[in-house]
N, CA and C of each residue as an Amber inpcrd file, in Angstrom:
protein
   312
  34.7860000  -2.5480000  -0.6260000  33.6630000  -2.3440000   0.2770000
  32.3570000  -2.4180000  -0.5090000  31.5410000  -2.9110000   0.3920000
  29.7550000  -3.1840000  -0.7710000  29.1060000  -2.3360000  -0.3280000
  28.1750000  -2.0300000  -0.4170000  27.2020000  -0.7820000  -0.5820000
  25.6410000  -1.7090000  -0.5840000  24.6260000  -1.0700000   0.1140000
  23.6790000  -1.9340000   0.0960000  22.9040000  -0.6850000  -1.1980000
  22.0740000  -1.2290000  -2.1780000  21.2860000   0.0780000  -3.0170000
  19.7300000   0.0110000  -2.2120000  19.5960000  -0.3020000  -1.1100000
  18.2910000  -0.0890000  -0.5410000  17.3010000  -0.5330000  -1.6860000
  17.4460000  -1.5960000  -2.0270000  15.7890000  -1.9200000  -2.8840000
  15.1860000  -2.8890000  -1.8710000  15.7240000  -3.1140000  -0.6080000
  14.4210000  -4.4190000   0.2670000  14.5690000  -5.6180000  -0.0910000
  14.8410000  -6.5000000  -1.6480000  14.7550000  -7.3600000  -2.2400000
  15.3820000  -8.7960000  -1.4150000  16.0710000  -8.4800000  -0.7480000
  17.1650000  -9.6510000   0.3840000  15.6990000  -9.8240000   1.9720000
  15.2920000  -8.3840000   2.0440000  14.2720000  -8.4360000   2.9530000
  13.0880000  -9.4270000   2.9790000  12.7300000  -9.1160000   1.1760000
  11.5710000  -9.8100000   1.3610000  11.4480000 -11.0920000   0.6220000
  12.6780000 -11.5260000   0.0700000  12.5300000 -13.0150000  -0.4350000
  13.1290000 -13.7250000   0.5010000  14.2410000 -13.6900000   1.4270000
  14.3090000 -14.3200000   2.3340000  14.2200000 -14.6110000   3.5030000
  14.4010000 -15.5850000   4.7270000  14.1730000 -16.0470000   5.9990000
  15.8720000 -15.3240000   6.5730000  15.3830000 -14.8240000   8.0080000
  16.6050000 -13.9950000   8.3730000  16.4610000 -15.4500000   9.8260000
  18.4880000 -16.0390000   9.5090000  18.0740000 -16.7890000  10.7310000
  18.8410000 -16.1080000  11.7320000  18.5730000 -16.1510000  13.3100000
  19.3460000 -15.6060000  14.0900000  20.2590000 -16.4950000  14.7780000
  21.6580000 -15.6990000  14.9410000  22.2530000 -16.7250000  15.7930000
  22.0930000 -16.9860000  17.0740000  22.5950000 -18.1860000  17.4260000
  22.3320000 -18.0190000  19.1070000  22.3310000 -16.8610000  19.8120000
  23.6030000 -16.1830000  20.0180000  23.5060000 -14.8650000  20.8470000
  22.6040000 -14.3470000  20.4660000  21.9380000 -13.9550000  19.0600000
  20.9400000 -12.9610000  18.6690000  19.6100000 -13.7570000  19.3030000
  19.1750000 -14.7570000  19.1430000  18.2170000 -15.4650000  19.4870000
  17.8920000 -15.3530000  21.0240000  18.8620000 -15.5960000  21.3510000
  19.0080000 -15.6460000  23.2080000  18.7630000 -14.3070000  23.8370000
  18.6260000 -13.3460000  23.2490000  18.8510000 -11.9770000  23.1600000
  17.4480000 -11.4990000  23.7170000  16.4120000 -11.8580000  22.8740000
  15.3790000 -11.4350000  23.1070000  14.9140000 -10.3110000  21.9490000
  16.5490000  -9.8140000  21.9480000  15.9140000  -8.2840000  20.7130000
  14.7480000  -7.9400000  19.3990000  14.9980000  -9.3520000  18.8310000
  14.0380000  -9.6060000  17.4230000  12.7300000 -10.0900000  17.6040000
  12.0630000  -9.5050000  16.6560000  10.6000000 -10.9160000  16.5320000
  10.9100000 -12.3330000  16.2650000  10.7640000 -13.5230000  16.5230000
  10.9440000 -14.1660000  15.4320000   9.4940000 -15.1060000  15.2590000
   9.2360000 -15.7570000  14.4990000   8.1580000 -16.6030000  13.8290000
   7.3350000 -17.0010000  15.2630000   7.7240000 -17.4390000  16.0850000
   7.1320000 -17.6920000  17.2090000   7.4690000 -16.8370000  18.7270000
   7.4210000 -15.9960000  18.4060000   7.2080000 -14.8590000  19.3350000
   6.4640000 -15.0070000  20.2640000   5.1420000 -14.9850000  19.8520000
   3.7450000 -15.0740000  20.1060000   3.7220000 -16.6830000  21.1310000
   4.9870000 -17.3790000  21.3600000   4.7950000 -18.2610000  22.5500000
   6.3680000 -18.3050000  22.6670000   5.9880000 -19.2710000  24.0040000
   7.7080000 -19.3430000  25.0660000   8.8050000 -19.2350000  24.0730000
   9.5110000 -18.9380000  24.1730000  11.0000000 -19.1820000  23.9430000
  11.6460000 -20.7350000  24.0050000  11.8920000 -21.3390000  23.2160000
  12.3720000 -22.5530000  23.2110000  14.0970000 -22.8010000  23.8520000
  14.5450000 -23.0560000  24.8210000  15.1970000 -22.7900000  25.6390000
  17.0250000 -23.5550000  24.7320000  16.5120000 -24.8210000  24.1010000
  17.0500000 -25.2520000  23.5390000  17.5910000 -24.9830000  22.3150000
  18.6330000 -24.0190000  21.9250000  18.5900000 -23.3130000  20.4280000
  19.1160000 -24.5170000  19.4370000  19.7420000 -25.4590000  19.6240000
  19.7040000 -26.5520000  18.2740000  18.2680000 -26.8440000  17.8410000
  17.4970000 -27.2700000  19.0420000  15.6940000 -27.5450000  18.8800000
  15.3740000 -26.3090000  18.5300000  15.4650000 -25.1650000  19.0120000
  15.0270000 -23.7410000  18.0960000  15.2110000 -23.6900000  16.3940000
  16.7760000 -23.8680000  16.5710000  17.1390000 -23.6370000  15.0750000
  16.2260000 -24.9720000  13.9220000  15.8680000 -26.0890000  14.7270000
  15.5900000 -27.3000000  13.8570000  14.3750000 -26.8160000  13.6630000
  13.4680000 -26.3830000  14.0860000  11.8140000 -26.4850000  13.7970000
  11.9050000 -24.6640000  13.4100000  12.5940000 -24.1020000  13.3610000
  12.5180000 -22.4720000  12.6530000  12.7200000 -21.3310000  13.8660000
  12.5040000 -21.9740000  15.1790000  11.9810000 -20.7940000  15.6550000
  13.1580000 -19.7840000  16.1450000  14.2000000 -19.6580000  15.6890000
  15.4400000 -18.6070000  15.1960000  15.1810000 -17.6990000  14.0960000
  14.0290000 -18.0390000  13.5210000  14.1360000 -16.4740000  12.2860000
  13.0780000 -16.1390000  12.3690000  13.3870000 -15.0150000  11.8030000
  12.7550000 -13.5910000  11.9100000  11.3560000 -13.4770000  11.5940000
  10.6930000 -12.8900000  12.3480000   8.9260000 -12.9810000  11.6800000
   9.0240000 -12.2260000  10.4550000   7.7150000 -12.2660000   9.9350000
   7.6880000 -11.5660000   8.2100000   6.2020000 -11.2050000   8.5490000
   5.9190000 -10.0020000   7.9480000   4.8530000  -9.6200000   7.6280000
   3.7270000  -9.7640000   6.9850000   2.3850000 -10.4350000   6.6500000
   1.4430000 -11.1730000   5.8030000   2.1500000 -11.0380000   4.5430000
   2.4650000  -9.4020000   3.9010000   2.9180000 -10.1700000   2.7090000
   4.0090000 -10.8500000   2.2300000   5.2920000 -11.1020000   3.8030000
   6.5370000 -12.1270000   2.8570000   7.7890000 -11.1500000   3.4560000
   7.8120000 -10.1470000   3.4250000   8.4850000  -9.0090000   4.0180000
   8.8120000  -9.3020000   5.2680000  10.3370000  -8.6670000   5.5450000
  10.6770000  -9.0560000   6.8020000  10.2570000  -7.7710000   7.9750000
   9.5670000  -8.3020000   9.2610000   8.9410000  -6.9920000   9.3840000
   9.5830000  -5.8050000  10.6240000  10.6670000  -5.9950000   9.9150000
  11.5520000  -4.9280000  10.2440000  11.4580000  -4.0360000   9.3820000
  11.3600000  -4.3100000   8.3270000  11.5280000  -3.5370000   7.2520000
   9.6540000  -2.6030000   6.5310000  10.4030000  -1.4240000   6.3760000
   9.1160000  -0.1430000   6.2950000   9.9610000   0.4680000   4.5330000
   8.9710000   0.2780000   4.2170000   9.5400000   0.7520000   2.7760000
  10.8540000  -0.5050000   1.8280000  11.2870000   0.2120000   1.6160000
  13.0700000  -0.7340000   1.4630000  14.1950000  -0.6400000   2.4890000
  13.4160000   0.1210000   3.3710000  14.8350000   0.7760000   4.8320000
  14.1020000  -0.4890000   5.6560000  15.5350000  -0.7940000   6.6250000
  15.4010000  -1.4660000   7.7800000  15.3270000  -0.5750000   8.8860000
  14.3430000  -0.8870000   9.4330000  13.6300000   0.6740000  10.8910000
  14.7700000  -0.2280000  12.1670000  15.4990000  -1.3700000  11.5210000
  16.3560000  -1.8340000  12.9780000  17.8730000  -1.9730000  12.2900000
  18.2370000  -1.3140000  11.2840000  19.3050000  -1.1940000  10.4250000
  20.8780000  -1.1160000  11.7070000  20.9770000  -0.1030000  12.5310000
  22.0690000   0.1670000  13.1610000  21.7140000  -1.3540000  14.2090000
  21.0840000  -2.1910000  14.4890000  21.2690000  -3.4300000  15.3570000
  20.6090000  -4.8040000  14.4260000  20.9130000  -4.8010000  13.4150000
  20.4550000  -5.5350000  12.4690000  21.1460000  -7.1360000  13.0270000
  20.3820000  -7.9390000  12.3520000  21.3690000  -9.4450000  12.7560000
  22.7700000  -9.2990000  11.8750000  23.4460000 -10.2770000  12.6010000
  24.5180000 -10.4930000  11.9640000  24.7760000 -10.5540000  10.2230000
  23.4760000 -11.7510000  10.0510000  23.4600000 -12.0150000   8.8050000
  23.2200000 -10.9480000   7.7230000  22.1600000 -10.3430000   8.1900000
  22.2180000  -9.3260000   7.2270000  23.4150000  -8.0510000   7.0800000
  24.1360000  -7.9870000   8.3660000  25.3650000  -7.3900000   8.3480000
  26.6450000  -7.7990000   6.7930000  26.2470000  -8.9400000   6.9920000
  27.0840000  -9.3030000   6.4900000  26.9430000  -9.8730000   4.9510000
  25.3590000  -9.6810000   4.1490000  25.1610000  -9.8250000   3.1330000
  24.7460000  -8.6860000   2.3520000  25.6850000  -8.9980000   1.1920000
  25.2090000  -7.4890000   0.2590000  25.0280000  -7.9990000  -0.8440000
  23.9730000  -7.5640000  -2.1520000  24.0580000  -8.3630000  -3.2230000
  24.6900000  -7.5150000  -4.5460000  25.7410000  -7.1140000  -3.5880000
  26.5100000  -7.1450000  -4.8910000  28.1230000  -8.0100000  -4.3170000
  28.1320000  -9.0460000  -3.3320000  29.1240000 -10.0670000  -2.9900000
  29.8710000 -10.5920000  -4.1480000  30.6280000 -10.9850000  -3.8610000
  31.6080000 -11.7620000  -5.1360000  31.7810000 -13.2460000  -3.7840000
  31.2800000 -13.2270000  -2.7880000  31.4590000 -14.3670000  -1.8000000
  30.5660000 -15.3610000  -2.4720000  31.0350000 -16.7870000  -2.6010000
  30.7960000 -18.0940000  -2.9180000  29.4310000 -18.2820000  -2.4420000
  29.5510000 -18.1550000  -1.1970000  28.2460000 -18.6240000  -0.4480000
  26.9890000 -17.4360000  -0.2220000  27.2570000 -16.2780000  -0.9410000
  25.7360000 -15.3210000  -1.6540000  25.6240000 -15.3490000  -3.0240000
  26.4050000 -16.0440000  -3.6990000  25.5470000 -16.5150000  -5.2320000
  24.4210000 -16.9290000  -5.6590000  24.0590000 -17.5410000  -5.2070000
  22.5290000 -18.2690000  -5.2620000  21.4910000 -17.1360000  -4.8960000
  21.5270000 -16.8040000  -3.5460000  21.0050000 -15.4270000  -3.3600000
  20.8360000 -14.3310000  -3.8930000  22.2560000 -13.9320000  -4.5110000
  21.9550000 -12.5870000  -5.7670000  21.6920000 -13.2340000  -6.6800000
  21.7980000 -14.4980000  -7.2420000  20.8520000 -14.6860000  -8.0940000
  19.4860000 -15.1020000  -8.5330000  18.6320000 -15.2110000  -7.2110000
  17.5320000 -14.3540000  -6.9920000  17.0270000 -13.1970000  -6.9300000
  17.7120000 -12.8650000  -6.2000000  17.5380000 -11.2290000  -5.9570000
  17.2140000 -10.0500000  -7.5890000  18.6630000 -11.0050000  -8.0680000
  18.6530000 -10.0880000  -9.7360000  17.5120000 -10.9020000 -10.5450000
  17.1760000 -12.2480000 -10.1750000  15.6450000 -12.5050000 -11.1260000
  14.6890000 -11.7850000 -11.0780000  14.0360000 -11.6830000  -9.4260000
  13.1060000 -11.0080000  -8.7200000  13.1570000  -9.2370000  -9.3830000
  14.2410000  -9.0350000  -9.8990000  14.5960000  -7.5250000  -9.5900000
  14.2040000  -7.1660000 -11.1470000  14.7410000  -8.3360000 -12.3390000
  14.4110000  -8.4440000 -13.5290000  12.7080000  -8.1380000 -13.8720000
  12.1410000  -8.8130000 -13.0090000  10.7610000  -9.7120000 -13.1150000
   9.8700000  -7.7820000 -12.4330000  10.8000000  -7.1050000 -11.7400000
   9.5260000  -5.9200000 -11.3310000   9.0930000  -4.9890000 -12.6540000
């Protein structure tokens, strides 16, 4: 089992995309909020407008401190990424995460 250590670092270097159901949902901000809903989620997902808004500075803006203030209904994705994975496809990711983390 993984353990998240609450440092934010997954929050604020990357783009959270939502899946359809999450998208269709209504629940999240995402980048284009601020107009219609693009009805079409392949055309959503192609031009961005499936992920998550971020806050001026880069931060995903769910996130207040290193806690997620939407943690118990979080997207999938982040459900399902921890950086301490041994999964193939979050390597690249924790190894950002541990540059970024080097570099504070």
């Amino acid at each position: 089992m993984y353990l998240c250590n609450s440092c934010g670092l997954c929050c604020k270097l990357f783009y959270i995309n939502l899946s359809e159901k999450e998208y269709r949902s209504g629940r999240f901000r995402t980048i284009f909020s601020h107009i219609n809903k693009i009805d079409d989620f392949k055309l959503a997902k192609s031009c961005g407008a499936n992920l998550l808004t971020k806050k001026e500075n880069g931060e995903c803006v769910y996130l207040k401190g290193n806690r997620c203030r939407i943690h118990a209904d979080r997207p999938e994705v982040c459900r399902s990424f921890y950086c301490t994975s041994k999964a193939k496809r979050f390597q690249e990711m924790i190894k950002i995460i541990n540059q970024a983390r080097s570099e504070q």
